[in-house]
C-alpha atoms as a printed R data frame, in Angstrom:
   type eleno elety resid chain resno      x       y       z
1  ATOM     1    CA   UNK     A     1 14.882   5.481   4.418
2  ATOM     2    CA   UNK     A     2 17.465   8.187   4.139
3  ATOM     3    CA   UNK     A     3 17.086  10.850   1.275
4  ATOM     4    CA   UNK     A     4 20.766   9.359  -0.628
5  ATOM     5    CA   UNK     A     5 19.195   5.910  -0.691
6  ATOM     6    CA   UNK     A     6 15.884   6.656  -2.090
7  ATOM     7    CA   UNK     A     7 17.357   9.405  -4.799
8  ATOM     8    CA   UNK     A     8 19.955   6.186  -5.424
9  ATOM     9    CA   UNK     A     9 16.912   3.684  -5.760
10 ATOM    10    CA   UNK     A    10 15.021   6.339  -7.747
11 ATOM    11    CA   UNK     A    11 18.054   6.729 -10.143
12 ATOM    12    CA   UNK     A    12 18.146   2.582 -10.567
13 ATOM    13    CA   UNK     A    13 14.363   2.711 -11.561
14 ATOM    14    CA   UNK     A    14 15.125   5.101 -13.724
15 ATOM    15    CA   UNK     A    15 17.927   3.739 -15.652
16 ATOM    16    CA   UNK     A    16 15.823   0.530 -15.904
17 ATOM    17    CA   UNK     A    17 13.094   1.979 -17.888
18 ATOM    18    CA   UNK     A    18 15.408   3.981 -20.052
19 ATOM    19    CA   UNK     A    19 17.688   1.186 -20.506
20 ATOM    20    CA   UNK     A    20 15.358  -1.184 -21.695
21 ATOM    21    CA   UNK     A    21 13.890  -0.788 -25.664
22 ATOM    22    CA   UNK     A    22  9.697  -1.122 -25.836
23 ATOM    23    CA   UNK     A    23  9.933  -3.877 -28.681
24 ATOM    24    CA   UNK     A    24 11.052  -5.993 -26.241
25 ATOM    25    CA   UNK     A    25  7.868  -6.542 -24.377
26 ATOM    26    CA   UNK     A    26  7.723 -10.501 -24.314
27 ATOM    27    CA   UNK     A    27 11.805  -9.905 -23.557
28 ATOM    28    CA   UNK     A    28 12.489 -12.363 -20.294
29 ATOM    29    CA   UNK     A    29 15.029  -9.323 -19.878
30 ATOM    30    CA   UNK     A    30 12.256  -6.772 -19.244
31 ATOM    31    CA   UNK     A    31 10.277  -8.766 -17.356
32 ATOM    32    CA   UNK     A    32 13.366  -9.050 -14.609
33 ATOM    33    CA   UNK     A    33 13.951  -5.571 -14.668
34 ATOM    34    CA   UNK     A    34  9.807  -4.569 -14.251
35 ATOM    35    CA   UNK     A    35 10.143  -7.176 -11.593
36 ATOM    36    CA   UNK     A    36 13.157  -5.135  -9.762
37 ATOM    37    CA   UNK     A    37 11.342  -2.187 -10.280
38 ATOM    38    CA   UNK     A    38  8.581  -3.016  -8.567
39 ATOM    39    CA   UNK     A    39 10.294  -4.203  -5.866
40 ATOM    40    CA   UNK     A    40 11.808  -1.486  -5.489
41 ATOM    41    CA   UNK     A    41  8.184   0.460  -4.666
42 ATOM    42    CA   UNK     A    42  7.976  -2.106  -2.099
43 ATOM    43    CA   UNK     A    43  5.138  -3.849  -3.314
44 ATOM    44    CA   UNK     A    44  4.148  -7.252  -3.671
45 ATOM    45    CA   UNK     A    45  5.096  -9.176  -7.017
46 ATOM    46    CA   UNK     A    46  6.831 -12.346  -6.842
47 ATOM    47    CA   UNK     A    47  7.665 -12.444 -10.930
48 ATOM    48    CA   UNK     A    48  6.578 -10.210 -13.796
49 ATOM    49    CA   UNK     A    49  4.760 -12.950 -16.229
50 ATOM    50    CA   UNK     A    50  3.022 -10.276 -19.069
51 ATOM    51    CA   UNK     A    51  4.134  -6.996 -20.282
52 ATOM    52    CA   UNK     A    52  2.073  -5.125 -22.268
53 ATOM    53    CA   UNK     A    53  3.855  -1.941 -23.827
54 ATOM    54    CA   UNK     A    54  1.168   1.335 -24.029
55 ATOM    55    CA   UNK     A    55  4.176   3.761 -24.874
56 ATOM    56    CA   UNK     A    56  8.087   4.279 -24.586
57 ATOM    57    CA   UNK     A    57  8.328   3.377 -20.662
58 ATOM    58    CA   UNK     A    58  4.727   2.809 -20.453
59 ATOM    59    CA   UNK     A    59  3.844  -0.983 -19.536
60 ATOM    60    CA   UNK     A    60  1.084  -2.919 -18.328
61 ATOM    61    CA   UNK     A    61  2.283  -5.830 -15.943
62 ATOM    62    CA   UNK     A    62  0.526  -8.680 -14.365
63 ATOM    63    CA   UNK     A    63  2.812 -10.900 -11.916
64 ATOM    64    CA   UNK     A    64  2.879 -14.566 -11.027
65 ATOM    65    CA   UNK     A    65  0.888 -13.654  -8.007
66 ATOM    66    CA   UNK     A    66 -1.640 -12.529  -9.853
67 ATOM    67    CA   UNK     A    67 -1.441  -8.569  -8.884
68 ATOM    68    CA   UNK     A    68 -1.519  -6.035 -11.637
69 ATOM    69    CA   UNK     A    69  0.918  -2.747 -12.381
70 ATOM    70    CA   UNK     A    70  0.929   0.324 -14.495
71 ATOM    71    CA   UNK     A    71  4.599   1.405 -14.621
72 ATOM    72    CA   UNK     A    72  5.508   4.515 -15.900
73 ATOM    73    CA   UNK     A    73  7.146   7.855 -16.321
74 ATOM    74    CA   UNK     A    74  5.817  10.726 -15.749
75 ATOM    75    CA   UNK     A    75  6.834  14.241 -17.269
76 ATOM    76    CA   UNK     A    76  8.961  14.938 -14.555
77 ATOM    77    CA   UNK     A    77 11.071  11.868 -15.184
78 ATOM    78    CA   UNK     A    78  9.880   9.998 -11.935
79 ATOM    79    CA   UNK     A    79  9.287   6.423 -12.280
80 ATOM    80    CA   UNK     A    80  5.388   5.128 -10.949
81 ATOM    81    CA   UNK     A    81  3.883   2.286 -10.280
82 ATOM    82    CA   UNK     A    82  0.352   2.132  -9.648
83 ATOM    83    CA   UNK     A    83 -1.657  -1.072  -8.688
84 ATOM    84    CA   UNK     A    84 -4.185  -1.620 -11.568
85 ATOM    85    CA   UNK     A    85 -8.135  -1.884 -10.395
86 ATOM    86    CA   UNK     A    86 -8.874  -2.959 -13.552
87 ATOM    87    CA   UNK     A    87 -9.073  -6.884 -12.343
């Protein structure tokens, strides 16, 4: 993928998580966006189903499919996505 595209894609993720307020966990809003965001990572989630909110950008997901994501930001403002082993 070329450097512009990913730093675009990066900047979408971003916004997303910014964008969207943490009281809004059960928000069908969110869950679209968490869903996007994931996507995004390229990895598998067919629809966002459960947020949990840990912090300000900080969510526990668990998809239709059944798979499981920490999304986050880290202190350099990067947006991750980590498959949680936790099942």
């Amino acid at each position: 993928m070329k450097k512009n595209t990913r730093i675009f894609l990066h900047s979408i993720a971003v916004a997303v998580l910014l964008a969207v307020p943490s009281l809004a966990a059960d928000d069908e809003a969110l869950k679209k966006d968490l869903t996007a965001v994931i996507a995004l990572q390229s990895l598998p989630c067919v629809q966002v189903v459960t947020v949990k909110t840990q912090a300000p950008s900080d969510y526990l997901v668990t998809c239709k499919d059944e798979n499981k994501y920490h999304i986050y930001m880290n202190d350099k403002g990067r947006v991750i996505v980590e498959k949680d082993k936790s099942k």
